[in-house]
N, C-alpha and C positions, 0 to 999 in steps of 0.2 A: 386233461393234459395230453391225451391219446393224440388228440388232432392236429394239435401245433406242431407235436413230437414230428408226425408222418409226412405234413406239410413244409417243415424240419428237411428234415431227410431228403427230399424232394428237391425242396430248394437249393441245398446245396451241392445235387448233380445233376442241375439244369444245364448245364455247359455239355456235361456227359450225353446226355440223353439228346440235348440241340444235333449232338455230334453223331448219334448210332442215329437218327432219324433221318440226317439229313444223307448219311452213307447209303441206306436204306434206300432211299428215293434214288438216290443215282443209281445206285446197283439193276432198279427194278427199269427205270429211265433207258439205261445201254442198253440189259437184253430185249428190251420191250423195241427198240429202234431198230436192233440187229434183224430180229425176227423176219419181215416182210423181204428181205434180202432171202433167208431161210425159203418163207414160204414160195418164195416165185420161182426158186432153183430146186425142190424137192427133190426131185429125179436125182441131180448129181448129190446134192448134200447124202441122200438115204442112200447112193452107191458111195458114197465117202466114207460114213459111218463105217459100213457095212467092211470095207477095206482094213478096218482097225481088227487086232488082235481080239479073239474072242473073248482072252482073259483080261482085255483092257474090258471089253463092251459089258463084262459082268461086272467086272468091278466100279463103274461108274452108272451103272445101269442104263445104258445107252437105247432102251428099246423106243421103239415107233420116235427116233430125232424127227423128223419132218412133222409131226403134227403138234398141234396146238399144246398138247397136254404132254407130249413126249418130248417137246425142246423144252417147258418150262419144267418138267419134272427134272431132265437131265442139265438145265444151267442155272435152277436154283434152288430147285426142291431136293436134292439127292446131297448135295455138300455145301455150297455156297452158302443158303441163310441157314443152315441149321448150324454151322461152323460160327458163324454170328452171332447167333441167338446164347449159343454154347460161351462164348466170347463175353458176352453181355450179364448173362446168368451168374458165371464162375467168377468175373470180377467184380459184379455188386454182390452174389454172396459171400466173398471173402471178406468183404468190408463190414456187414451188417454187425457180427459182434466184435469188430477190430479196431473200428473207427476209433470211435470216444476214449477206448485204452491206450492205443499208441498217439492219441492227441493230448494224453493228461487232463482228460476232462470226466472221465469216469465218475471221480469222487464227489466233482459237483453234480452230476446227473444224477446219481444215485442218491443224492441227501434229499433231492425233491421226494416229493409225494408218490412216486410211480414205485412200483414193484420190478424186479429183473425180465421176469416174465414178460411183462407189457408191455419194457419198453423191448424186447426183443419181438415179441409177435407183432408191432407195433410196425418195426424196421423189415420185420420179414414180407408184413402185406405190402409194405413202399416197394419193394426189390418184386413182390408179384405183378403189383400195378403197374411199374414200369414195362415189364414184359410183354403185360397186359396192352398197353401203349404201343408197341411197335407193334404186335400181335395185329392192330385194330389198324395200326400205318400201311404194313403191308397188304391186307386185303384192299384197305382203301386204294392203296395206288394200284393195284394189281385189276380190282375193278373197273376203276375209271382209266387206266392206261390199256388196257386191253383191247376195248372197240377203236378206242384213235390208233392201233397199231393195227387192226383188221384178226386179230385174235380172238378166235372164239372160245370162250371157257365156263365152265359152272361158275354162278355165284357162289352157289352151296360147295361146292368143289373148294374152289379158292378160299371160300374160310376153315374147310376141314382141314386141307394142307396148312393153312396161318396156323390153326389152332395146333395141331401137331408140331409144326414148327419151335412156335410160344411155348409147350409142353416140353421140349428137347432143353430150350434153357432152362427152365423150373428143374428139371429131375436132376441135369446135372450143378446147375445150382445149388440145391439142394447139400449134396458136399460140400461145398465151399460152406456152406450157413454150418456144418453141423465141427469141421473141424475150425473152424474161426471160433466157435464158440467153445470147442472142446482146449485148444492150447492158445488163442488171446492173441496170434501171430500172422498178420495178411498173408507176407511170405509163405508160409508153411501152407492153409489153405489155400492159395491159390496157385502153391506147385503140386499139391496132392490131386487135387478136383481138375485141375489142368490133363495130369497125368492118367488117370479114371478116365477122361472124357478121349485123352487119343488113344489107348487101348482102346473103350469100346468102337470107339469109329475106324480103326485099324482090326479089330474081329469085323464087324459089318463090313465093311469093305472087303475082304478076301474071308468071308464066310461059303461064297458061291465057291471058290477054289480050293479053298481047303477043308477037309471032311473033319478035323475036331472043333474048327472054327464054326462049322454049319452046326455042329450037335450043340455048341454053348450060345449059340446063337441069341436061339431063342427067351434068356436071360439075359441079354444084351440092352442096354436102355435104350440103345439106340436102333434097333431093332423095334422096339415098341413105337418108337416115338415116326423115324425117316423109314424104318424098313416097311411101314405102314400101306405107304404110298399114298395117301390120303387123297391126294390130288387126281388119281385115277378112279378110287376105290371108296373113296369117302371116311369117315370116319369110323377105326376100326376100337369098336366101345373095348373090348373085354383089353386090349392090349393099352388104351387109354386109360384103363381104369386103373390098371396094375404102375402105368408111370407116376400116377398122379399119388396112389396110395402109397409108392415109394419116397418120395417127394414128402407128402405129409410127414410120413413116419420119421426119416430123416432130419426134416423139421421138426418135428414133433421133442424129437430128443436132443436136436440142439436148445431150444427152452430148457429142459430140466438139465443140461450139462450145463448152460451158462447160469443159472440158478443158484448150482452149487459148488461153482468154483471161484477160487480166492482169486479176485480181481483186482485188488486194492492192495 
């Protein structure tokens, strides 16, 4: 029953999902067009940059704009899709254990055969796969649109960034799954995990500037995840491992809290 359940699930945020992929595409489409504009004016663009406020260039991390890896880290790696992904994450996991109770279908879901558990890790791997899915959209376009725009970039590069990316929705996702499942209310999950997800990108973002923000930093999810820079750097394992372990556990305890809370 697992597989109908997840195919389930699926199906009915194929509209959703037609709609963040096809966002996707264009997002990656414009800056990929803009680029060659970029790369033929470097000179002025990099004295352009350079004319911005120091505490803007930290805060958006503005370094090396003129190169391949420095315009695409600064127009879509640093805020744009991790803000997306964040987007994507926080509003399917608010849904996962809220659906079926605010639709009044609970009672008949739950008289089948399946366990709470099931069908919740069930809903939770849909809401990873999906991620999963854009995760695999964006390297693709970013691949293939890259040489038709004259951009030179890592394969392996451009999937460490995707995968970090992917990784920022799952961790704060994650929230959403664990209070949806803890009080039964979309609402409520998706103003908490909303709320979690702009503090931490409000500490990352003026952590260069402000010295309590630098020291909590480093506990920041999104620190682990964008502060990574994966697209420069590659993938940084010990800080990936720590989102992902966060993410499970998270998960982890939203199963036994929706387990044993009075649903019905």
């Amino acid at each position: 029953m697992l597989l109908p359940l997840f195919l389930k699930t699926i199906r009915d945020h194929t509209r959703g999902i037609a709609g963040w992929v096809t966002g996707i595409l264009a997002l990656i489409a414009v800056q990929l067009s803009v680029y060659p504009t970029v790369r033929d004016t470097t000179s002025r663009v990099t004295d352009f940059a350079d004319s911005f406020p120091e505490a803007f260039k930290k805060i958006f991390r503005m370094d090396e704009y003129g190169t391949p890896v420095g315009y695409l880290s600064t127009e879509l790696f640093s805020a744009t899709l991790p803000l997306i992904f964040i987007a994507v994450g926080v509003t399917w996991g608010a849904r996962v254990a809220t659906d079926e109770i605010e639709a009044g279908t609970a009672d008949i879901l739950f008289s089948l055969p399946i366990s709470r558990r099931r069908f919740l890790i069930t809903r939770i791997a849909a809401k990873v796969g999906v991620l999963a899915l854009l995760g695999l959209v964006l390297w693709f376009a970013l691949v293939l649109g890259a040489p038709v725009a004259d951009l030179s970039v890592s394969v392996g590069r451009v999937a460490a960034a995707s995968f970090s990316t992917m990784l920022t929705g799952l961790t704060f996702g994650s929230v959403g799954v664990l209070v949806g499942a803890w009080s039964g209310r979309r609402s409520m999950s998706l103003g908490i995990s909303l709320t979690v997800a702009i503090a931490a990108f409000v500490v990352y973002s003026l952590a260069p500037l402000v010295g309590f923000m630098k020291d909590i930093n480093p506990f920041n999810p999104m620190q682990w995840t964008v502060g990574a820079e994966s697209l420069k750097n590659g993938v940084d394992i010990g800080y990936s491992l720590i989102a992902l372990a966060f993410a499970v556990v998270l998960m982890t305890a939203a199963v036994f809290v929706f387990d044993r809370r009075d649903i019905l």
